[in-house]
C-alpha positions as CSV (number, residue, x, y, z in Angstrom):
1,X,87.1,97.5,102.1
2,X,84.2,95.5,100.0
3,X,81.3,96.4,102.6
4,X,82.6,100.3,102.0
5,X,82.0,99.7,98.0
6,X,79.1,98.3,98.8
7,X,77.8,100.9,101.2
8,X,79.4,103.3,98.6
9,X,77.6,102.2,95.4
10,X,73.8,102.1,97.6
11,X,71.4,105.3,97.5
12,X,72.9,106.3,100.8
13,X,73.4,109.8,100.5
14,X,77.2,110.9,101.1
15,X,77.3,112.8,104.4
16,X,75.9,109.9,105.5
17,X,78.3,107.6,104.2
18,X,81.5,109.7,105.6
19,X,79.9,110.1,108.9
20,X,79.4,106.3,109.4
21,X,82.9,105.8,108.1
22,X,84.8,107.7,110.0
23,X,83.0,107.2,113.5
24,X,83.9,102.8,111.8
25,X,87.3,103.6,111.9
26,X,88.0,105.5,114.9
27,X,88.0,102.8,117.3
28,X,90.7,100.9,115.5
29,X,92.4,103.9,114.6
30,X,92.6,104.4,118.8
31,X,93.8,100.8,119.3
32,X,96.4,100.5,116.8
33,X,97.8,104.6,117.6
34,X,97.9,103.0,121.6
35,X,99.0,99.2,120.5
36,X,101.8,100.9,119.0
37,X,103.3,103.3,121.7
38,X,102.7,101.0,123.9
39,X,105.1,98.4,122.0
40,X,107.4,100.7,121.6
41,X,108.5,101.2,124.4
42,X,107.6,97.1,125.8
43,X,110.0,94.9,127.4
44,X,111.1,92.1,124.9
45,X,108.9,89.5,126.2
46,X,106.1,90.9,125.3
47,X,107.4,91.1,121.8
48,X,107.8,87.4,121.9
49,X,104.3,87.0,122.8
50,X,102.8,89.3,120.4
51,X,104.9,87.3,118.0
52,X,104.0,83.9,119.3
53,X,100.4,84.8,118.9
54,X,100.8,86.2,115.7
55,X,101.9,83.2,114.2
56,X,99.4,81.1,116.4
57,X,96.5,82.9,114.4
58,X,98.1,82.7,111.1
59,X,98.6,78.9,111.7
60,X,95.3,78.6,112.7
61,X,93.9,80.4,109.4
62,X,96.0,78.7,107.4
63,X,94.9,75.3,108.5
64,X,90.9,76.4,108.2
65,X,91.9,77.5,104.9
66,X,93.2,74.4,104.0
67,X,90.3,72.6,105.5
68,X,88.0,74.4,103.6
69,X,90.0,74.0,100.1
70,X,89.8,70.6,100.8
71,X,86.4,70.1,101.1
72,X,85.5,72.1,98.3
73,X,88.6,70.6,95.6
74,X,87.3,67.1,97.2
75,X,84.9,66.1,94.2
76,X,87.1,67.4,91.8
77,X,90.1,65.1,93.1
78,X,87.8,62.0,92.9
79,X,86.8,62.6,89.7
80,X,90.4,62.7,88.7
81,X,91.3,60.0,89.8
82,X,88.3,58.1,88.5
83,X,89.6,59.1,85.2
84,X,92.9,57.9,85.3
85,X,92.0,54.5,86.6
């Protein structure tokens, strides 16, 4: 997404650009074609464990997000409450 704009918006000439996208985006192309078929047809366990692991990443994420929203909204809370007081 951005880096392509990026990439996109440089001197690079445009062959150039096309070919270095598409050989990008072959390998996940590849893996999500052969994740796909593959769940398909997968016994339901493995459904439950591409699910748990789904939602362990997104917890995970969701908590360094948090972290980091903290620790940037951190002055800004003092200084709030320093005002009220």
């Amino acid at each position: 997404g951005p880096f392509s704009y990026v990439v996109g918006a440089s001197p690079m000439p445009l062959g150039a650009f096309l070919a270095a996208t598409l050989l990008g985006t072959i390998p996940g192309i590849i893996l999500s074609n052969t994740a796909g078929d593959y769940l398909r047809t997968a016994p339901l366990w493995v459904w439950g464990l591409f699910v748990a692991l789904y939602a362990l990443l997104s917890a995970v994420l969701l908590w360094r997000g948090r972290q980091e929203m903290k620790e940037i909204n951190a002055p800004d809370v003092q200084t709030a409450i320093d005002q009220k007081v």
